[in-house]
C-alpha positions as CSV (number, residue, x, y, z in Angstrom):
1,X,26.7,-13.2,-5.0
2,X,25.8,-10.1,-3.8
3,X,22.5,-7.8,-3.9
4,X,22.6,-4.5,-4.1
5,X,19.8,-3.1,-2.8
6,X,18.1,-0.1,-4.5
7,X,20.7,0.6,-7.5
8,X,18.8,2.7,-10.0
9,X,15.3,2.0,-8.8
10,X,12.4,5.2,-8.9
11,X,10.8,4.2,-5.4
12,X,9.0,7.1,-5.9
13,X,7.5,6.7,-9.2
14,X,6.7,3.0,-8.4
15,X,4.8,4.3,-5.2
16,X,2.9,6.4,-7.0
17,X,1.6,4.0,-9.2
18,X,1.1,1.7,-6.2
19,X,-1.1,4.6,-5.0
20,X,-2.9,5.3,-7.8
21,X,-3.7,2.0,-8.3
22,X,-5.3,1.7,-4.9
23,X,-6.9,4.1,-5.7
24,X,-8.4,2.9,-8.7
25,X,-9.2,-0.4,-7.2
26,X,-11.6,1.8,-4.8
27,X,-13.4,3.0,-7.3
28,X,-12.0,6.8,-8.0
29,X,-11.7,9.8,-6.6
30,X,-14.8,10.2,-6.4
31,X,-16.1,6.7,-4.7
32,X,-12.7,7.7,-2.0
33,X,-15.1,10.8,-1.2
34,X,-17.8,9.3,-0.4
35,X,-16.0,6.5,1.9
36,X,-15.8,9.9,4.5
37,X,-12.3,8.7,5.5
38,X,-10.1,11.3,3.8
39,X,-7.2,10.3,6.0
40,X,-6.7,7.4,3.7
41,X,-5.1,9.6,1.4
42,X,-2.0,9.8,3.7
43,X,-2.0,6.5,5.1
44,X,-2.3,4.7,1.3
45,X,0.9,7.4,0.4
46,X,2.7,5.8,3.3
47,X,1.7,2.4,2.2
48,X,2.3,2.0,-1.1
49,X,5.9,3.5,-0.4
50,X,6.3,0.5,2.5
51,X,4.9,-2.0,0.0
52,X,7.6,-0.8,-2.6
53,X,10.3,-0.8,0.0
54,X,9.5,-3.9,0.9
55,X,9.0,-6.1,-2.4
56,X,11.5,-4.2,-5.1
57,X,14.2,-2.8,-2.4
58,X,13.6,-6.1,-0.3
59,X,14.9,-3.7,2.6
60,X,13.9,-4.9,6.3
61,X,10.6,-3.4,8.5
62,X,13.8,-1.2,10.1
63,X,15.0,0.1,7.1
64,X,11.3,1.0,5.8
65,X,11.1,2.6,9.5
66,X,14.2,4.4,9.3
67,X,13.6,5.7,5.9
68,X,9.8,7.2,5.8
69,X,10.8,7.8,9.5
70,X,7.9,5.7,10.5
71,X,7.1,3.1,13.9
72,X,8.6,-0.2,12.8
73,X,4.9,-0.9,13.9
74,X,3.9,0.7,11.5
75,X,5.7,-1.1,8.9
76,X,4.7,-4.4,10.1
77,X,1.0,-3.3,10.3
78,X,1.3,-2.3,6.5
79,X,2.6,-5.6,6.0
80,X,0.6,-7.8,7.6
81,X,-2.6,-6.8,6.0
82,X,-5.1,-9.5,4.7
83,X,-6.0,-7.4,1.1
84,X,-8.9,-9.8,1.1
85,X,-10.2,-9.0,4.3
86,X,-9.9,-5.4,3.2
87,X,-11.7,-6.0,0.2
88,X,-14.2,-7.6,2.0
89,X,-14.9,-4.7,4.2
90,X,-15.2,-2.0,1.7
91,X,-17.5,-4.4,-0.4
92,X,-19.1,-4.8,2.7
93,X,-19.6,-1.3,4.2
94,X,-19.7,-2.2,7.6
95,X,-17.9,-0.5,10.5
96,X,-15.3,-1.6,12.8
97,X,-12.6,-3.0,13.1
98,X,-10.7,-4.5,9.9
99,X,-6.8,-5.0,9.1
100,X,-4.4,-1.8,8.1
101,X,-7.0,-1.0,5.1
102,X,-4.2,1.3,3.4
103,X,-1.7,-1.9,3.4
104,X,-4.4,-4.1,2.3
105,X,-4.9,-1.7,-0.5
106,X,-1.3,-1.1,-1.2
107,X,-0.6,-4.5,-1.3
108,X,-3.8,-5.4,-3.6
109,X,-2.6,-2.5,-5.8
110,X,1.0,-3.5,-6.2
111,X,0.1,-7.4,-6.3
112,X,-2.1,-6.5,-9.6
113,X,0.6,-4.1,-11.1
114,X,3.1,-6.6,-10.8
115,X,0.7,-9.6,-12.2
116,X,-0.3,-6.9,-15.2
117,X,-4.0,-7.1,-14.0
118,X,-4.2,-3.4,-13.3
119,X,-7.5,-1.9,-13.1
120,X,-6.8,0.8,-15.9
């Protein structure tokens, strides 16, 4: 049988609620503020739109690439985030070096959409 990728599907409204999630999960607006890293904003856009990509249009880290016209890199970096080492550092505070904390996010965000475990 074969899949058809994409057919109907609102990437875009399912990213958003990816990203709103994450955002949630962070705490707000508000609690995104005071993190001092506004450049999440962009980077959890991008994310939750790979994280879509990826689970509900099951399309490769090339496609993904091609698409948001983004490094395959990138992509994989999204991908590969640990959401509970990301978790970890936020809870945390602590500086340094952590996974793709966007993907993390995304993923967390998307993982609890999915399982109906939203934050709400």
């Amino acid at each position: 049988m074969e899949v058809i990728k994409g057919v109907g599907i609102d990437y875009d409204g399912m990213a958003t609620e990816v990203f709103l999630e994450a955002i949630k999960i962070l705490g707000g607006l508000k609690k995104l503020i005071e993190y001092r890293n506004l450049t999440w904003v962009p980077s959890l856009a991008e994310a939750s739109y790979v994280v879509v990509l990826r689970e509900v249009g099951l399309k490769s880290e090339s496609e993904i690439a091609e698409e948001l016209g983004i490094t395959r890199q990138t992509v994989r970096n999204i991908l590969r985030a640990d959401p509970d080492k990301v978790l970890e550092y936020l809870e945390s505070g602590e500086k340094g070096e952590v996974e793709h904390i966007a993907g993390g996010l995304a993923k967390l965000a998307y993982s609890r959409i999915k399982s109906g475990k939203s934050v709400g």
